[in-house]
C-alpha positions in Angstrom: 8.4 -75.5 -163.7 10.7 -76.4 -166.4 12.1 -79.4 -167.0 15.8 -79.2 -168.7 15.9 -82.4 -169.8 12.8 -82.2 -171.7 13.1 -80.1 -175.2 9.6 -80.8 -177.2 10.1 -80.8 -181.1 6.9 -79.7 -183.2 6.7 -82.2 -186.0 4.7 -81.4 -189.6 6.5 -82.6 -192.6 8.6 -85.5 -192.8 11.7 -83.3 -193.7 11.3 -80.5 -191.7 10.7 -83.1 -188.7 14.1 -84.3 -189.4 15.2 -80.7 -189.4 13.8 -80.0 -186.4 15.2 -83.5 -184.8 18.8 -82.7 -186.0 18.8 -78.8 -184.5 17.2 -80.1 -181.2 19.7 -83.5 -181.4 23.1 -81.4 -181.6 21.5 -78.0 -179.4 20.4 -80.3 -176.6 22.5 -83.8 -176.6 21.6 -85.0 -173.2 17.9 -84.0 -173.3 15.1 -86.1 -173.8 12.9 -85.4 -177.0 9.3 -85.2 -177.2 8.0 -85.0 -180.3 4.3 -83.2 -181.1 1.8 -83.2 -184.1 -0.8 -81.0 -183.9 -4.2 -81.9 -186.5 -6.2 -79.0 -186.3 -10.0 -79.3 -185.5 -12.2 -80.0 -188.8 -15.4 -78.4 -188.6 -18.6 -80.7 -188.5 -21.5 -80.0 -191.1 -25.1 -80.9 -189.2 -26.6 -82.8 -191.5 -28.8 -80.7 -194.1 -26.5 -78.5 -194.1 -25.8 -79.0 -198.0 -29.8 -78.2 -198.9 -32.9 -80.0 -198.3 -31.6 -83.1 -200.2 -29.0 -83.2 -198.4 -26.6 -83.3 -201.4 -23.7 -81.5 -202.1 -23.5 -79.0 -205.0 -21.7 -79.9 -208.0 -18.0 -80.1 -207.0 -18.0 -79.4 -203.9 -17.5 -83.0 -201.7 -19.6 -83.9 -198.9 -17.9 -83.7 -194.9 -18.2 -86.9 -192.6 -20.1 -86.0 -189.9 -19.0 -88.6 -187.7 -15.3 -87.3 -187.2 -14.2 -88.7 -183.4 -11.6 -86.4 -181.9 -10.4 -89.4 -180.1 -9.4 -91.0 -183.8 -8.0 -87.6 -185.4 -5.8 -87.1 -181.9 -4.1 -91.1 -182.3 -3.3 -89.7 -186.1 -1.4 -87.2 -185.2 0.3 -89.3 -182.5 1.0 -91.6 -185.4 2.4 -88.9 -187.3 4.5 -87.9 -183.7 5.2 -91.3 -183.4 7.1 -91.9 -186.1 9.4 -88.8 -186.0 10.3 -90.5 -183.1 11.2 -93.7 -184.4 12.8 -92.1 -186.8 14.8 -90.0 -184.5 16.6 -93.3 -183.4 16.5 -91.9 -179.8 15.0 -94.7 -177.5 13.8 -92.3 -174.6 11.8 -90.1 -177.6 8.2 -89.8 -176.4 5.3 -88.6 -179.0 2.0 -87.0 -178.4 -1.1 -86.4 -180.8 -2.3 -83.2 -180.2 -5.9 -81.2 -181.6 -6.6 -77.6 -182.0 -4.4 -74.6 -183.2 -1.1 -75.8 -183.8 0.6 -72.8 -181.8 -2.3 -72.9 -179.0 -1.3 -76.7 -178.8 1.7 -76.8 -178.7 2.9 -73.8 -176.0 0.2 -75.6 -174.4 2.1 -79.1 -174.5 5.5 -77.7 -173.4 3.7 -75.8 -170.4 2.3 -79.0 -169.5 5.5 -81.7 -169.8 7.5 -79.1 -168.3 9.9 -78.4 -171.8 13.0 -76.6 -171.3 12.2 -74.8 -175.1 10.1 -75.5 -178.7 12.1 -76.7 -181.7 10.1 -75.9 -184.6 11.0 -75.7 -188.2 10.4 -72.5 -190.3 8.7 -72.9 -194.0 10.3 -70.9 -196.7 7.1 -69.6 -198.2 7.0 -66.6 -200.7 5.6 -63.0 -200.4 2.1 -63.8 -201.7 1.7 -67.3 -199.4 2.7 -65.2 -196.6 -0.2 -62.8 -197.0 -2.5 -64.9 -196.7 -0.9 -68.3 -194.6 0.0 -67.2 -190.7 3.2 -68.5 -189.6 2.4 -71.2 -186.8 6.5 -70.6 -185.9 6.2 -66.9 -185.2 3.0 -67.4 -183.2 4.8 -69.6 -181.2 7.7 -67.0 -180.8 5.5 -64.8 -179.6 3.4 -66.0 -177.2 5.7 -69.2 -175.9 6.7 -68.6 -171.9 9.9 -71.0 -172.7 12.9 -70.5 -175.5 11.9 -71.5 -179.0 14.4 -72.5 -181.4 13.2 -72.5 -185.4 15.1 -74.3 -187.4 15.1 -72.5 -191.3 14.4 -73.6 -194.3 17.3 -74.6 -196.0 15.3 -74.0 -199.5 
């Protein structure tokens, strides 16, 4: 069940968080915002994996092994967290979220209940698009609530 007072805003960049605040601010006045990063997953190398010295090849850096998920989800809380703040909205919540951005966060708004995604679009040009997905028209597609995206005003 939805929850009308409840509008979650995906938040990435700094400006197109404040993009995405503004749309969901003046669209929904009375609702309360939730603001969501998503970090995706970084893969683990096993140990080894660079060779039997276990050193990298020339320019290429060695992975920490010893990500915690636990760590990477309270960054992008932090990240959440401060689109909140910054939103000046003292009922704003924030969540830190791992995995595919879209998975995540259609995820997150089934879960709170949100009445509808605010996401921002990236202006990206014909040869970025062939080979960068757009997170906001994966969410479009495959969201069970409304989802607003806010454009690129480049």
């Amino acid at each position: 069940m939805t929850n009308p007072a409840t509008i979650l805003i995906a938040v990435d960049a700094e400006e197109d968080a404040k993009r995405a605040t503004l749309a969901a601010a003046s669209l929904f006045p009375d609702a309360t915002l939730r603001f969501a990063h998503v970090a995706r997953p970084v893969p683990l190398t096993p140990p080894g994996a660079y060779g039997p010295a276990g050193v990298a090849p020339v320019g290429v850096a060695p992975v920490d092994t010893e990500l915690d998920p636990e760590e990477t989800k309270q960054s992008a809380r932090a990240v959440a967290q401060q689109a909140a703040a910054d939103s000046g909205r003292p009922d704003a919540a924030a969540v830190g979220l791992i995995g595919d951005p879209a998975d995540a966060l259609i995820d997150e708004a089934t879960d709170c209940g949100a009445a509808a995604i605010v996401v921002s679009a990236h202006d990206r040009g014909w040869i970025e698009r062939l080979f960068h997905h757009s997170v906001s028209d994966d969410i479009q597609r495959m969201s069970p609530v409304p989802v607003v995206v806010v454009p690129d005003p480049s």
